[in-house]
mmCIF entry with sequence, helices, sheets and N, C-alpha, C, O atoms, coordinates in Angstrom:
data_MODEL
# 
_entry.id   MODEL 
# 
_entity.id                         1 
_entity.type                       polymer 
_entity.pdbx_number_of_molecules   1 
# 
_entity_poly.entity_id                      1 
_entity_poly.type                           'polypeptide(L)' 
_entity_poly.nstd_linkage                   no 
_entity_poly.nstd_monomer                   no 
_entity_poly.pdbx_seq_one_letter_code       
;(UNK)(UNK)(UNK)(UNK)(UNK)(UNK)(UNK)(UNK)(UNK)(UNK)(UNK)(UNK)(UNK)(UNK)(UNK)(UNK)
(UNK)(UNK)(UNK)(UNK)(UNK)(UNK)(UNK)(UNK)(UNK)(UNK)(UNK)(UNK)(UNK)(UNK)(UNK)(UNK)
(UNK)(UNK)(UNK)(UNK)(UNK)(UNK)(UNK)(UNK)(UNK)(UNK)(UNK)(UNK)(UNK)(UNK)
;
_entity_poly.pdbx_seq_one_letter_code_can   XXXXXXXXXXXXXXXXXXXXXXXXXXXXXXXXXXXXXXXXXXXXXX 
_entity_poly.pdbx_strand_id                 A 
# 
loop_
_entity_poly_seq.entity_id 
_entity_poly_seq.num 
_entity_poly_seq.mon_id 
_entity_poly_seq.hetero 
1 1  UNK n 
1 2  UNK n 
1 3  UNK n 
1 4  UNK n 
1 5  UNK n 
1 6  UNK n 
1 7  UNK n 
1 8  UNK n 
1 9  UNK n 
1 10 UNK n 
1 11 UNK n 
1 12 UNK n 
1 13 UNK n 
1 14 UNK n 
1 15 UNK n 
1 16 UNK n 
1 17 UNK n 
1 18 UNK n 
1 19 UNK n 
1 20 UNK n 
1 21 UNK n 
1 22 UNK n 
1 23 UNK n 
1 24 UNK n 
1 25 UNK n 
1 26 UNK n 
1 27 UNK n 
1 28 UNK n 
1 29 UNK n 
1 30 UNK n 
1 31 UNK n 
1 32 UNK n 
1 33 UNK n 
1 34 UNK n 
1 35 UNK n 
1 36 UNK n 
1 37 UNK n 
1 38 UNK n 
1 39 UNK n 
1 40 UNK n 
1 41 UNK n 
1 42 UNK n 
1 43 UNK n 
1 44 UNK n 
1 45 UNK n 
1 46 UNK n 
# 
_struct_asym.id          A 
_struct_asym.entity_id   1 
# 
loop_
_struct_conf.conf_type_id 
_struct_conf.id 
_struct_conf.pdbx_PDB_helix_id 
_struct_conf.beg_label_comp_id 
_struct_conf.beg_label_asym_id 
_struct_conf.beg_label_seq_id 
_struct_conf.pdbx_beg_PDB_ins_code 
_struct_conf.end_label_comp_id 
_struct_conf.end_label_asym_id 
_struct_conf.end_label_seq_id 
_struct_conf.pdbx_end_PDB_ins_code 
_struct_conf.beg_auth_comp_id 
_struct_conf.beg_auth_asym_id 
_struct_conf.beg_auth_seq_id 
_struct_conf.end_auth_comp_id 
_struct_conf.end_auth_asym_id 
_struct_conf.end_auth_seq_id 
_struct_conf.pdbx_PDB_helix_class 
_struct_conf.details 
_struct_conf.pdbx_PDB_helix_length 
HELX_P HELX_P1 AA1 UNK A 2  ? UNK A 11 ? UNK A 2  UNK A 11 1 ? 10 
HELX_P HELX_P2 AA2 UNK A 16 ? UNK A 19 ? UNK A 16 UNK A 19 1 ? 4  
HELX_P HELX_P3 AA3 UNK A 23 ? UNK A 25 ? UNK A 23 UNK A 25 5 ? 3  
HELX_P HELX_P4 AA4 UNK A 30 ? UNK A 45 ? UNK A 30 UNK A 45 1 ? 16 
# 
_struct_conf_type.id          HELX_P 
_struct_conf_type.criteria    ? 
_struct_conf_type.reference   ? 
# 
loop_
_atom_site.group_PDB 
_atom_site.id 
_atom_site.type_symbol 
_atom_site.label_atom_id 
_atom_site.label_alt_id 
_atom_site.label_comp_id 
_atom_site.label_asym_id 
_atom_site.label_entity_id 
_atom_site.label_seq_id 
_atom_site.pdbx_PDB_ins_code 
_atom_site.Cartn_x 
_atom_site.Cartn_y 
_atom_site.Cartn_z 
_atom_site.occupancy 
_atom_site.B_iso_or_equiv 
_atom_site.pdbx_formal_charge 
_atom_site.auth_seq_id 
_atom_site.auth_comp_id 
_atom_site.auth_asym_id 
_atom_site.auth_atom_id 
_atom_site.pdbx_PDB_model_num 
ATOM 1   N N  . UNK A 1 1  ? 61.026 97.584  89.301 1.00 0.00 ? 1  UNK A N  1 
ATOM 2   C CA . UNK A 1 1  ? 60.786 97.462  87.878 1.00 0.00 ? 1  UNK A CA 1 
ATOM 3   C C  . UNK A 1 1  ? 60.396 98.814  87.259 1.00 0.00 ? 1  UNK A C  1 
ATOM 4   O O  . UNK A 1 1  ? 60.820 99.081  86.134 1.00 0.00 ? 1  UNK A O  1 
ATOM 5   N N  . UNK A 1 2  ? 59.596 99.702  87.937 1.00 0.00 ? 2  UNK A N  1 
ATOM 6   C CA . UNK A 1 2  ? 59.145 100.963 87.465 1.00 0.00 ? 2  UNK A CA 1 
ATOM 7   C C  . UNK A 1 2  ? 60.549 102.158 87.237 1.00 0.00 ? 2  UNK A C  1 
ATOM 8   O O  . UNK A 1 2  ? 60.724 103.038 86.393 1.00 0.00 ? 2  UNK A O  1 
ATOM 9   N N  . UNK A 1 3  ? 61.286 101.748 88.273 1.00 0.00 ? 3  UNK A N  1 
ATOM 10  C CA . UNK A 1 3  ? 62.500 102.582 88.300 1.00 0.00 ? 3  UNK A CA 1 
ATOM 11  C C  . UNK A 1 3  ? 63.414 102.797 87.240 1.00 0.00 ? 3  UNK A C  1 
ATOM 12  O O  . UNK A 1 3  ? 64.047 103.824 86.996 1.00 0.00 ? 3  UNK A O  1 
ATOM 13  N N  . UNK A 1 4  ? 63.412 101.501 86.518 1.00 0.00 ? 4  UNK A N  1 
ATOM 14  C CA . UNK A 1 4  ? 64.325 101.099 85.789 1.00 0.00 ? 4  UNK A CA 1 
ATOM 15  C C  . UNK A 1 4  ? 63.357 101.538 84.351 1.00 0.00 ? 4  UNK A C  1 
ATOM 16  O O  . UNK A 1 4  ? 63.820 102.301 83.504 1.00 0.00 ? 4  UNK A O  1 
ATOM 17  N N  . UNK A 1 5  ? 62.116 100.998 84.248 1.00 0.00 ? 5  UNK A N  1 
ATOM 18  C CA . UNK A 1 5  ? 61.481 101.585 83.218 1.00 0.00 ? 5  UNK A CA 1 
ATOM 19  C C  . UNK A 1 5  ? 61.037 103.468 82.862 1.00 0.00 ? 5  UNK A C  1 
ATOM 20  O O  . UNK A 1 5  ? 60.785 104.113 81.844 1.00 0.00 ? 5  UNK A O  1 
ATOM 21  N N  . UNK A 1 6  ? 61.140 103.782 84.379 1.00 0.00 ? 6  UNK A N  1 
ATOM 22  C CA . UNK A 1 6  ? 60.998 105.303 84.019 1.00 0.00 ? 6  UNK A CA 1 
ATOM 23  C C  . UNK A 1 6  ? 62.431 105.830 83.556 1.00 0.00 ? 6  UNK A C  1 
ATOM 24  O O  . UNK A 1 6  ? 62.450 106.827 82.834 1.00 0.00 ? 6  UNK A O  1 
ATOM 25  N N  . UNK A 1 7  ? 63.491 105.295 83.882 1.00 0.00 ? 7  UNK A N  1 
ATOM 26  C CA . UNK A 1 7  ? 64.807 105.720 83.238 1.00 0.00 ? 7  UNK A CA 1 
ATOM 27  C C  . UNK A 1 7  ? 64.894 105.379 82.063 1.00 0.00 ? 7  UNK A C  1 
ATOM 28  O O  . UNK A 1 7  ? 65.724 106.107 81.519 1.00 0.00 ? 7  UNK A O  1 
ATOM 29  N N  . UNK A 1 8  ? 64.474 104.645 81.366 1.00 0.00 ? 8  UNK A N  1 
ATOM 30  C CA . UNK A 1 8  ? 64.542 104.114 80.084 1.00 0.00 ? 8  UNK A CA 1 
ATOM 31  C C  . UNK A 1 8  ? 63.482 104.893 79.480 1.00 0.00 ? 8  UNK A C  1 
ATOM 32  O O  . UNK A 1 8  ? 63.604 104.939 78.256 1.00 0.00 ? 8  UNK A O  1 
ATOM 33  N N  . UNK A 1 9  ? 62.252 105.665 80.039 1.00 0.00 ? 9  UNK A N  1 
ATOM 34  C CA . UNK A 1 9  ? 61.709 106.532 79.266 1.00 0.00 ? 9  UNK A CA 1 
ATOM 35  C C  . UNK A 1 9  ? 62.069 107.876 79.321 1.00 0.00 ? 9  UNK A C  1 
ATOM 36  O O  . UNK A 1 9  ? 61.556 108.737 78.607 1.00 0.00 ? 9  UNK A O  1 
ATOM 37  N N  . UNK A 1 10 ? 63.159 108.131 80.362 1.00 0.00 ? 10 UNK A N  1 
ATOM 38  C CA . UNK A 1 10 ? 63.865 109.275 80.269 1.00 0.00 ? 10 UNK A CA 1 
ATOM 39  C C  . UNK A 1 10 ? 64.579 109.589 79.108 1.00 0.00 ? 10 UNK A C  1 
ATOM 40  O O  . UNK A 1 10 ? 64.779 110.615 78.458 1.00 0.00 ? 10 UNK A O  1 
ATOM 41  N N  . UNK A 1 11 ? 64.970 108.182 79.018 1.00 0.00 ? 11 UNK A N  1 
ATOM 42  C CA . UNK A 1 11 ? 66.134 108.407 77.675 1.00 0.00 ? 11 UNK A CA 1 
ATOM 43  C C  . UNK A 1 11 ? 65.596 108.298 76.292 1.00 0.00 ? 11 UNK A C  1 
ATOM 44  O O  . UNK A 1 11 ? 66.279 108.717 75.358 1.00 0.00 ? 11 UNK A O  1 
ATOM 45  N N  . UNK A 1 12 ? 64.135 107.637 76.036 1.00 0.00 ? 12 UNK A N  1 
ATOM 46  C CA . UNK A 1 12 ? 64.160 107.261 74.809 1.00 0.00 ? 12 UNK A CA 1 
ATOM 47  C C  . UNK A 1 12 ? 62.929 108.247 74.424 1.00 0.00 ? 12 UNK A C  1 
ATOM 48  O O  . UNK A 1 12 ? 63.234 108.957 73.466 1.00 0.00 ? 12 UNK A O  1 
ATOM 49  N N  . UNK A 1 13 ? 61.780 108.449 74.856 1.00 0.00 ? 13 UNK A N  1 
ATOM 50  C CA . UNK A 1 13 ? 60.680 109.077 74.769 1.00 0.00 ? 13 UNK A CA 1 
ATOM 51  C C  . UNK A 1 13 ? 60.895 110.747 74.779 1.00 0.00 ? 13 UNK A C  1 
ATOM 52  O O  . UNK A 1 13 ? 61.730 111.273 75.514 1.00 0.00 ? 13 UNK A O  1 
ATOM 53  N N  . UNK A 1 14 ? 60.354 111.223 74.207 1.00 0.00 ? 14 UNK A N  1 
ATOM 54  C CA . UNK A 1 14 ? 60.462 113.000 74.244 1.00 0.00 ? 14 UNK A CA 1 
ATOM 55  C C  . UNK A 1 14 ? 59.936 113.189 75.305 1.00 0.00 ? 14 UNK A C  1 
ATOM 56  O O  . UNK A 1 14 ? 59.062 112.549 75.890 1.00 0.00 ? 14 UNK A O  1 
ATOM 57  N N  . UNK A 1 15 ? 60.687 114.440 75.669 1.00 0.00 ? 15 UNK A N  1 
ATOM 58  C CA . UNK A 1 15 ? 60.040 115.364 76.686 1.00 0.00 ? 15 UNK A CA 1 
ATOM 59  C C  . UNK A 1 15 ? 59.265 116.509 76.009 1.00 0.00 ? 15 UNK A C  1 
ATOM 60  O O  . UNK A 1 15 ? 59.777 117.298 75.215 1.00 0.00 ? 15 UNK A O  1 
ATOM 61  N N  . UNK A 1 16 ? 57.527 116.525 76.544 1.00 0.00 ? 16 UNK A N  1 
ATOM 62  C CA . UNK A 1 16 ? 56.734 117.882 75.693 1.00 0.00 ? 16 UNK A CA 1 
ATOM 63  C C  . UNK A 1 16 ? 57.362 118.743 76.659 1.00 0.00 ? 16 UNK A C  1 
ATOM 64  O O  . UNK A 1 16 ? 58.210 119.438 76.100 1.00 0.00 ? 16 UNK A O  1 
ATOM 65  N N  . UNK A 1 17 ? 57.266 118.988 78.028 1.00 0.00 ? 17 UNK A N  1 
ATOM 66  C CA . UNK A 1 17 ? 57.593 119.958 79.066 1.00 0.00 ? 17 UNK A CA 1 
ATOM 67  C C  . UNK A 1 17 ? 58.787 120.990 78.359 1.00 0.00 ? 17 UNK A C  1 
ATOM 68  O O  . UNK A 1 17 ? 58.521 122.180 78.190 1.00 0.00 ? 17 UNK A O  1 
ATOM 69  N N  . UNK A 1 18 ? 59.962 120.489 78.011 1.00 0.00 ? 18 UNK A N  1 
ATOM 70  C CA . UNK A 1 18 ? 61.498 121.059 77.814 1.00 0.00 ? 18 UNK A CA 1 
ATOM 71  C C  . UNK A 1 18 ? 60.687 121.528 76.150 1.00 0.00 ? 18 UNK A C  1 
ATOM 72  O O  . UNK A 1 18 ? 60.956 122.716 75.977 1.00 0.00 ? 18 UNK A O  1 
ATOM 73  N N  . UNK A 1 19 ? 59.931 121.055 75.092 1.00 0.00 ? 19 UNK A N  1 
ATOM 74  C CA . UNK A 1 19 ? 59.207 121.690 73.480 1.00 0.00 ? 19 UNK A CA 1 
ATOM 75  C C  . UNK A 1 19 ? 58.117 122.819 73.796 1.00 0.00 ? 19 UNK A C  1 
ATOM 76  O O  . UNK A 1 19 ? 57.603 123.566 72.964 1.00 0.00 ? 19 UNK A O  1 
ATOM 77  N N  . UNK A 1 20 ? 57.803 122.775 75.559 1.00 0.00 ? 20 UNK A N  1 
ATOM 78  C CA . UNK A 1 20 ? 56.205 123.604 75.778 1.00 0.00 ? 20 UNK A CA 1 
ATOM 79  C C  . UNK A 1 20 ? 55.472 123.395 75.452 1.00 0.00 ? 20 UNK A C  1 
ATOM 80  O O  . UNK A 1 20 ? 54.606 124.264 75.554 1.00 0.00 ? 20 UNK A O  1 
ATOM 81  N N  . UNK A 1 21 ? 55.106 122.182 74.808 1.00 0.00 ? 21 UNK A N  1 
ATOM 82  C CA . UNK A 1 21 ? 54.096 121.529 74.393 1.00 0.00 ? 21 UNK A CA 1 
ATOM 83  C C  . UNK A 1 21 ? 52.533 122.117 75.136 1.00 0.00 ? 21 UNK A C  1 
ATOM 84  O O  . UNK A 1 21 ? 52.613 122.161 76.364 1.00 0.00 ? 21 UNK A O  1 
ATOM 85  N N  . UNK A 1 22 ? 51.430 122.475 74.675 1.00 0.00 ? 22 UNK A N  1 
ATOM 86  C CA . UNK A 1 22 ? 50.733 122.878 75.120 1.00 0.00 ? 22 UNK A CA 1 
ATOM 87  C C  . UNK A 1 22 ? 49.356 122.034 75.650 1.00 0.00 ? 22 UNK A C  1 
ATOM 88  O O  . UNK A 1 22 ? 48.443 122.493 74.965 1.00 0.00 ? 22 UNK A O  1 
ATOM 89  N N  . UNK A 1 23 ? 48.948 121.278 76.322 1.00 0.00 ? 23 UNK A N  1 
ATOM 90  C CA . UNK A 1 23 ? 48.289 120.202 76.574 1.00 0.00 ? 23 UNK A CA 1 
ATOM 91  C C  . UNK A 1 23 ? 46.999 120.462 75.876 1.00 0.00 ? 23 UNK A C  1 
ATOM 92  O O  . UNK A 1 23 ? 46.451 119.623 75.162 1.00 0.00 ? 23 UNK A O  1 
ATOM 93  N N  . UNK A 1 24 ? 46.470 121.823 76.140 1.00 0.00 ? 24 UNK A N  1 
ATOM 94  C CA . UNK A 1 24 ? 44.863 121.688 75.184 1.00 0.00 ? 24 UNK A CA 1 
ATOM 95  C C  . UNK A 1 24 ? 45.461 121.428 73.021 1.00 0.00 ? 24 UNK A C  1 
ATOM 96  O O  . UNK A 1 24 ? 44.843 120.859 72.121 1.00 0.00 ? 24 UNK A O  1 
ATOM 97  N N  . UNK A 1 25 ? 46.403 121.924 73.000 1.00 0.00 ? 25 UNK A N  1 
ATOM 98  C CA . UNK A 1 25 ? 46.502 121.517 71.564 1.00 0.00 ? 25 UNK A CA 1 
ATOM 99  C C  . UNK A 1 25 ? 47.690 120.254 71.116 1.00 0.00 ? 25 UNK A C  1 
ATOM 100 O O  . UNK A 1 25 ? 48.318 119.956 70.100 1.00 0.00 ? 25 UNK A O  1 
ATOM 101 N N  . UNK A 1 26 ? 47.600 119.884 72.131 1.00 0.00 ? 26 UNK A N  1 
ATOM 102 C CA . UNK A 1 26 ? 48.406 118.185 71.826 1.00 0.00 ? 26 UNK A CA 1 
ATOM 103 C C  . UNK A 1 26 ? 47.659 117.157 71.143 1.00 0.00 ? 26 UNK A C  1 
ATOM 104 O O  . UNK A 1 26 ? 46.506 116.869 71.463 1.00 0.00 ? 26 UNK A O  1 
ATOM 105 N N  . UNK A 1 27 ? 48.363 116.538 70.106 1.00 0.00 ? 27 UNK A N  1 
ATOM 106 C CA . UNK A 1 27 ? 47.621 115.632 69.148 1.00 0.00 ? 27 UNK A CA 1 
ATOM 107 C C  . UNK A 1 27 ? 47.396 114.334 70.440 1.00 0.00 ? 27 UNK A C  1 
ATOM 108 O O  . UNK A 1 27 ? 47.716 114.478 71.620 1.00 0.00 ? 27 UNK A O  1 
ATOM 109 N N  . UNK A 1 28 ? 46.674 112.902 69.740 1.00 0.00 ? 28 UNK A N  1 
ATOM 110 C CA . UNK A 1 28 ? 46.645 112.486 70.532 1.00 0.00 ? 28 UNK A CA 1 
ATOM 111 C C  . UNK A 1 28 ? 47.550 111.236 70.469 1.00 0.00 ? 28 UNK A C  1 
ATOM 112 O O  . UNK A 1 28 ? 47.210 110.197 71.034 1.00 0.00 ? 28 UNK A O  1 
ATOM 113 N N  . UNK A 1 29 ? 48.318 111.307 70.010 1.00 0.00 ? 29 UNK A N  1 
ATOM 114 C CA . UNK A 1 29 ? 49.795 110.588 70.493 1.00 0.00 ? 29 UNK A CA 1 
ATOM 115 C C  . UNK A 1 29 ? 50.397 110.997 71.388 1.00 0.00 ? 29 UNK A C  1 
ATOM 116 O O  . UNK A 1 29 ? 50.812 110.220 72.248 1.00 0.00 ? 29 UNK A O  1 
ATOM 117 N N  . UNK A 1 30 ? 50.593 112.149 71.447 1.00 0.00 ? 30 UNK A N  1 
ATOM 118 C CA . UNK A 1 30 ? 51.565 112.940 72.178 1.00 0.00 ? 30 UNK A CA 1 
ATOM 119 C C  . UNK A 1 30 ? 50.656 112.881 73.838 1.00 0.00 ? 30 UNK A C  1 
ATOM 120 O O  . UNK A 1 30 ? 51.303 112.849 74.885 1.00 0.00 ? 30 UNK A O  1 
ATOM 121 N N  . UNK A 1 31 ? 49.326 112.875 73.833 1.00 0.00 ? 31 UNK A N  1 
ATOM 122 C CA . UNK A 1 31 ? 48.666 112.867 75.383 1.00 0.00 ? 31 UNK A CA 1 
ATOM 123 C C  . UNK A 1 31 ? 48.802 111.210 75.390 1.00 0.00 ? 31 UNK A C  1 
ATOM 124 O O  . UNK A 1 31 ? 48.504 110.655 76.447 1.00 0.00 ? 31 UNK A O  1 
ATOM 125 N N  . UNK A 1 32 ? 49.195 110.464 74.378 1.00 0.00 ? 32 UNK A N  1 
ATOM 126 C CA . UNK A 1 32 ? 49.463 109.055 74.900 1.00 0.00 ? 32 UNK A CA 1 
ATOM 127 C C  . UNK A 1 32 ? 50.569 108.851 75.514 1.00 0.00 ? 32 UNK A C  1 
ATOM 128 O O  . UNK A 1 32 ? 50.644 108.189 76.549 1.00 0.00 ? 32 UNK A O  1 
ATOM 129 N N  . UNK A 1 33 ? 51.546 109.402 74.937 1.00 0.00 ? 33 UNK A N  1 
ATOM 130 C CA . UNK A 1 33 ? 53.007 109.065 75.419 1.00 0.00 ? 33 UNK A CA 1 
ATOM 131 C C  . UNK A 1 33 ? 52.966 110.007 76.927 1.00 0.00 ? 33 UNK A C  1 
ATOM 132 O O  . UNK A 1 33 ? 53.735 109.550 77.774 1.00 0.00 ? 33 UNK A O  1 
ATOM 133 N N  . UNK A 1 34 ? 52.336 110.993 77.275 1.00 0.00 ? 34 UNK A N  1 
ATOM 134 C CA . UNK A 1 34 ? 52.251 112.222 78.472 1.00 0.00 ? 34 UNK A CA 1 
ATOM 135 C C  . UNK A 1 34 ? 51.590 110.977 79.298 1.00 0.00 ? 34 UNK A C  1 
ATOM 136 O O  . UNK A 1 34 ? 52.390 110.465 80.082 1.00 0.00 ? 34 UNK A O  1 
ATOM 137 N N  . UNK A 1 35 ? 50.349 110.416 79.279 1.00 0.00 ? 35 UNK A N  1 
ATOM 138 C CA . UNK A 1 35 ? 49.583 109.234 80.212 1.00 0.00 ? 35 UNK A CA 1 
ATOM 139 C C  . UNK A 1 35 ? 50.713 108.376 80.434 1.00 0.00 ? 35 UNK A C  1 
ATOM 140 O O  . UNK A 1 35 ? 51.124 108.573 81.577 1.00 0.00 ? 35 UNK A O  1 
ATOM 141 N N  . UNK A 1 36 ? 51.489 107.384 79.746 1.00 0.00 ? 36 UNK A N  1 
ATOM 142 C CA . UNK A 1 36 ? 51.961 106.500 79.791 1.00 0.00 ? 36 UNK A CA 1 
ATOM 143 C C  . UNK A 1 36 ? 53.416 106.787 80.650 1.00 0.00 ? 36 UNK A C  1 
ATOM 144 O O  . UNK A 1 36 ? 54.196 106.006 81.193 1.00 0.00 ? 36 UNK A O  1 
ATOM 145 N N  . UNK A 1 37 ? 53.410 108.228 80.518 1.00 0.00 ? 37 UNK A N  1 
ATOM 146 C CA . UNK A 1 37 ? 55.059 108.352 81.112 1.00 0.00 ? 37 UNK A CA 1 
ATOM 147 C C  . UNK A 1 37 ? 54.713 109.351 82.771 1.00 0.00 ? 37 UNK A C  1 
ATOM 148 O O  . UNK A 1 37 ? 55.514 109.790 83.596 1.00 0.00 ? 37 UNK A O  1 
ATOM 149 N N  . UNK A 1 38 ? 53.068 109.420 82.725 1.00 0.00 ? 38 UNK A N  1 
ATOM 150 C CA . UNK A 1 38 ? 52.840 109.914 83.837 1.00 0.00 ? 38 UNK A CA 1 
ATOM 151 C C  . UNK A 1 38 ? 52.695 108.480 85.072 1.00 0.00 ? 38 UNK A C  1 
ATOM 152 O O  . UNK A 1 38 ? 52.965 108.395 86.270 1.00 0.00 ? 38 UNK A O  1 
ATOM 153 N N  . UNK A 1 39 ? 52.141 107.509 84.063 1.00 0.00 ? 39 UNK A N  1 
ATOM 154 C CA . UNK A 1 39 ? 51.727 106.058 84.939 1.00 0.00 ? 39 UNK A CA 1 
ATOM 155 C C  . UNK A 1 39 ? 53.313 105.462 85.328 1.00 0.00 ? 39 UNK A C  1 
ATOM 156 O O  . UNK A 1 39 ? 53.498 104.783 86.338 1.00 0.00 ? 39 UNK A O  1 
ATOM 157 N N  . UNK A 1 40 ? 54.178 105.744 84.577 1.00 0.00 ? 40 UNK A N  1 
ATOM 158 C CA . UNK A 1 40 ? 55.507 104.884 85.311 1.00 0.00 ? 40 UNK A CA 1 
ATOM 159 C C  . UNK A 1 40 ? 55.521 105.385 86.204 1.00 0.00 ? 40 UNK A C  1 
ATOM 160 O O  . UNK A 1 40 ? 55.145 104.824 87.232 1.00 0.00 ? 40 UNK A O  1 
ATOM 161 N N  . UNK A 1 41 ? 56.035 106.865 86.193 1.00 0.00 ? 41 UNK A N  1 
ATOM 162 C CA . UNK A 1 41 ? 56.611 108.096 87.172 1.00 0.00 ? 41 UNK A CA 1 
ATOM 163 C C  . UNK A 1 41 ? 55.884 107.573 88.412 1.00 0.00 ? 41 UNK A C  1 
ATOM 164 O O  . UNK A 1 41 ? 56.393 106.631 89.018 1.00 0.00 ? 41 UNK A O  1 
ATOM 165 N N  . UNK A 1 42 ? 54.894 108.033 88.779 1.00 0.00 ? 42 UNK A N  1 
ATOM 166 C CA . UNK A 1 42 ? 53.817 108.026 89.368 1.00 0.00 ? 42 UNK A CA 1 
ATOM 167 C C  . UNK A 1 42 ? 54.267 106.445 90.415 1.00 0.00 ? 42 UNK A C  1 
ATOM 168 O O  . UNK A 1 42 ? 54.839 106.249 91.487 1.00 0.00 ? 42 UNK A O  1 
ATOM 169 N N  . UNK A 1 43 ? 53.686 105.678 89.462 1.00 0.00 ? 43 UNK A N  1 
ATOM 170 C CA . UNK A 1 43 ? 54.456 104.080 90.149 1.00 0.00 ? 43 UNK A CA 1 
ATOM 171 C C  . UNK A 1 43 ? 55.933 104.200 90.568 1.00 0.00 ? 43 UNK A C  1 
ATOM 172 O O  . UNK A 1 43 ? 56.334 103.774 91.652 1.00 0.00 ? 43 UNK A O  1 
ATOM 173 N N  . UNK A 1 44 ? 56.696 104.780 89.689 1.00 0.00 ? 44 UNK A N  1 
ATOM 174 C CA . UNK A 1 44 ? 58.281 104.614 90.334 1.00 0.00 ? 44 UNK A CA 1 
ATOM 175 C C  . UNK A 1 44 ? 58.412 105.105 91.754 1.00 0.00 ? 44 UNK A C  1 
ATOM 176 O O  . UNK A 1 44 ? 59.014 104.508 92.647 1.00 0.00 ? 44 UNK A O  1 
ATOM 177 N N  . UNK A 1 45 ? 57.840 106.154 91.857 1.00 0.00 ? 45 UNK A N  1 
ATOM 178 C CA . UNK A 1 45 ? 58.036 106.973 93.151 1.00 0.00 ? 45 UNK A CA 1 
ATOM 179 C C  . UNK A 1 45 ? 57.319 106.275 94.352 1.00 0.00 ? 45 UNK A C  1 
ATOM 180 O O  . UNK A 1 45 ? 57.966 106.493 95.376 1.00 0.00 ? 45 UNK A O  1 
ATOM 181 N N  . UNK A 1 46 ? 56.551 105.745 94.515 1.00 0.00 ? 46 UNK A N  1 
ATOM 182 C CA . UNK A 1 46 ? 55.690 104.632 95.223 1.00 0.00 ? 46 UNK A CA 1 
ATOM 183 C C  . UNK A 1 46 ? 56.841 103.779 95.920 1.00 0.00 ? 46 UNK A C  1 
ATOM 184 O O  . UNK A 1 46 ? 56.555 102.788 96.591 1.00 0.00 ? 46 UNK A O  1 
# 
């Protein structure tokens, strides 16, 4: 289930990494969507 959901956040969710997004000055949406797409990943690979 994680597999399939981390591909689907591949495709739909931004990547900060590829913008350089800078983590100390990230609003806090943007460290929401970074948590949330760290918790799939994280699970997918498991």
């Amino acid at each position: 289930m994680f597999k399939i959901l981390a591909q689907i956040n591949k495709v739909i969710l931004p990547s900060f990494t590829k913008q350089r997004l800078d983590l100390a000055k990230a609003k806090k949406w943007q460290m929401a969507i970074i948590g949330y797409r760290y918790y799939v990943t994280s699970r997918a690979l498991d």
